[in-house]
C-alpha positions, -999 to 999 in steps of 0.1 A, spaced: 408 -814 571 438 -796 589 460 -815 610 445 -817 646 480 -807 662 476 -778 640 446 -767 656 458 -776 687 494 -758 684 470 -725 670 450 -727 703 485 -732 726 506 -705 709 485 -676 698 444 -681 714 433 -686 684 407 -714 680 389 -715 648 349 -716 649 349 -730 613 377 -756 603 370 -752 569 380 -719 564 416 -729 580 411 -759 558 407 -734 525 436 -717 541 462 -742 542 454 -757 506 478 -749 476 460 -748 443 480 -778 427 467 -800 454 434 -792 448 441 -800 408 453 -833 417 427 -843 439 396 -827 415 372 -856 425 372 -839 467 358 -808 448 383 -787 472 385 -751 473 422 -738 472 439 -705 492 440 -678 464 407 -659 476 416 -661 510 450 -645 501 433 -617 485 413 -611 514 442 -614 535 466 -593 524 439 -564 526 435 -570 565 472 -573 568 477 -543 554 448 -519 573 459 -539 608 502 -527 599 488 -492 589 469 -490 612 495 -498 643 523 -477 625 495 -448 622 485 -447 662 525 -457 672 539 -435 652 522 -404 654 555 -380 646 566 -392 616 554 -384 578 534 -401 556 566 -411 534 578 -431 564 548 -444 570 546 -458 537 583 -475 535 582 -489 571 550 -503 560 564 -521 527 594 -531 551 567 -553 571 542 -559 542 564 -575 522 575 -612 505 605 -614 531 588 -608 565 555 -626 559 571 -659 543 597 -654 578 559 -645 602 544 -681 587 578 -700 594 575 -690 628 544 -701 632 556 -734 614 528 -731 589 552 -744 558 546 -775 583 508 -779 574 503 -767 540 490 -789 519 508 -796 482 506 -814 451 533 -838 448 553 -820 421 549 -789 442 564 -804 470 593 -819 451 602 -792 438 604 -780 474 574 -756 473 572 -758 512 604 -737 515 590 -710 489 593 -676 500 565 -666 476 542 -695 489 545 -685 523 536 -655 518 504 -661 501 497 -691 527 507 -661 555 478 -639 540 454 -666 535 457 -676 569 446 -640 578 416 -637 555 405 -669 569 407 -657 603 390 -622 595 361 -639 581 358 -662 608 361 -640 640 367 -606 628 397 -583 625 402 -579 666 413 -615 658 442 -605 633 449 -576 658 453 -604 686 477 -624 661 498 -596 649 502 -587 687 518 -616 689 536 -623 654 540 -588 638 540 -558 661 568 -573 685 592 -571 657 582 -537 649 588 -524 686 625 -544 689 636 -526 660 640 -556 634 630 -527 607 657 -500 616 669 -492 583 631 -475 583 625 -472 617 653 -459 640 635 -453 675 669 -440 689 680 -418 663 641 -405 667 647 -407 707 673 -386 705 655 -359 679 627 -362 706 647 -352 736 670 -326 722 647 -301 710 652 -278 733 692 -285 734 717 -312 741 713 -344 764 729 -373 777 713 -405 764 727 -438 777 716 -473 771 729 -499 800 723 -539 797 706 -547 829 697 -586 821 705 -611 805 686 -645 799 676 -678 782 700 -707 770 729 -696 747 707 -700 712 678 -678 724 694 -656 745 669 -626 759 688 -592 765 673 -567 786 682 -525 781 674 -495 798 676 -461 783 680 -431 804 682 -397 798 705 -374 821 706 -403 847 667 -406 846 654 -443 833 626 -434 804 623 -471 791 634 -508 786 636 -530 767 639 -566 752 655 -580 728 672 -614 705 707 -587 707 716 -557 723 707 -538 700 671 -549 691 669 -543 731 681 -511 725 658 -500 701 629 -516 723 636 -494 747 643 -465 726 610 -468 719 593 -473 750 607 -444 764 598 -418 731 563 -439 738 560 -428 773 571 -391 765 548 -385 735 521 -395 758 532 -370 785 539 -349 759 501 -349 748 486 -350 781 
């Protein structure tokens, strides 16, 4: 079965505590381990990832569709493949240290498997199927919260998502205005420093917010502010 400081580092980090332990099990098995341990009659990750990379990509739609609500279906569809890519999900299950808990066949994992961006991916995804079958997709809602959609907001997609350069398209439709972004904070020991922005616009504060660099904090708050005046804006 899965490590028990897996389960317990699941339940500390993100809420998440599984009802079955063999899906998470099925989740975190690599098919060459199950080929070299035949006689456990193990079942290995591929199904999951199937499953997985469905949900993944209805829960990232489906944030981009309701966050988004300005931009074109051709945005849409390359800020999506920005997120639901090979990149960001093998970089989502590093973060949540799961290349710690996968389990490998010895070649696999001397040919340093563990580190493979393609393999985390999958394991990424077949995390996510096991979790939808197990609680249900407000469960990979909950875990994106937490893994994918901050990400999104701070702007660690801008070459397809520029919330100032939209910001500024926002507020200058009816003519020209002063948009300034000020660091008001700064926190956290010097290798995870936590910057803190505010945008205004003509001397009025519309937004902050946070970020790894100034200027993930300033598309943070870029976009809390075009947030809060879409909302106004549809009230």
């Amino acid at each position: 079965m899965v490590a028990s400081e897996f389960v317990s580092e699941l339940r500390q980090r993100y809420g998440i505590e599984f009802r079955d332990l063999a899906l998470l099990d099925e989740a975190f098995t690599h098919s060459s381990y199950v080929n070299e341990h035949k006689e456990l009659g193990l079942k290995d990750n591929e199904r999951l990832e199937f499953l997985g990379d469905a949900v993944l990509e209805l829960t990232v739609s489906d944030y981009l569709y309701r966050h988004f609500p300005d931009l074109p279906e051709g945005k849409l569809t390359r800020m999506r493949a920005a997120i639901v890519q090979t990149k960001s999900f093998s970089a989502f299950a590093k973060e949540a240290h799961f290349d710690q808990y996968i389990k490998l066949g010895k070649g696999e994992e001397n040919a340093g498997a563990r580190q493979r961006k393609t393999l985390l991916e999958d394991l990424f995804e077949a995390f996510n199927g096991a979790l939808y079958l197990d609680q249900g997709r407000e469960a990979n809602i909950h875990f994106a919260e937490q893994v994918i959609f901050p990400k999104i907001d701070a702007g660690e997609y801008a070459a397809n998502m520029d919330h100032k350069t939209a910001l500024q398209e926002f507020v200058q439709q009816n003519g020209e205005v002063l948009i300034a972004y000020r660091l008001v904070a700064e926190s956290g020991p010097a290798h995870d420093r936590q910057f803190k922005v505010e945008v205004t616009v003509d001397g009025e504060v519309l937004g902050t917010g946070l970020g790894k660099n100034k200027k993930a904090a300033e598309q943070a708050a870029a976009n809390d502010a075009l947030l809060r005046l879409q909302s106004n804006a549809s009230e």
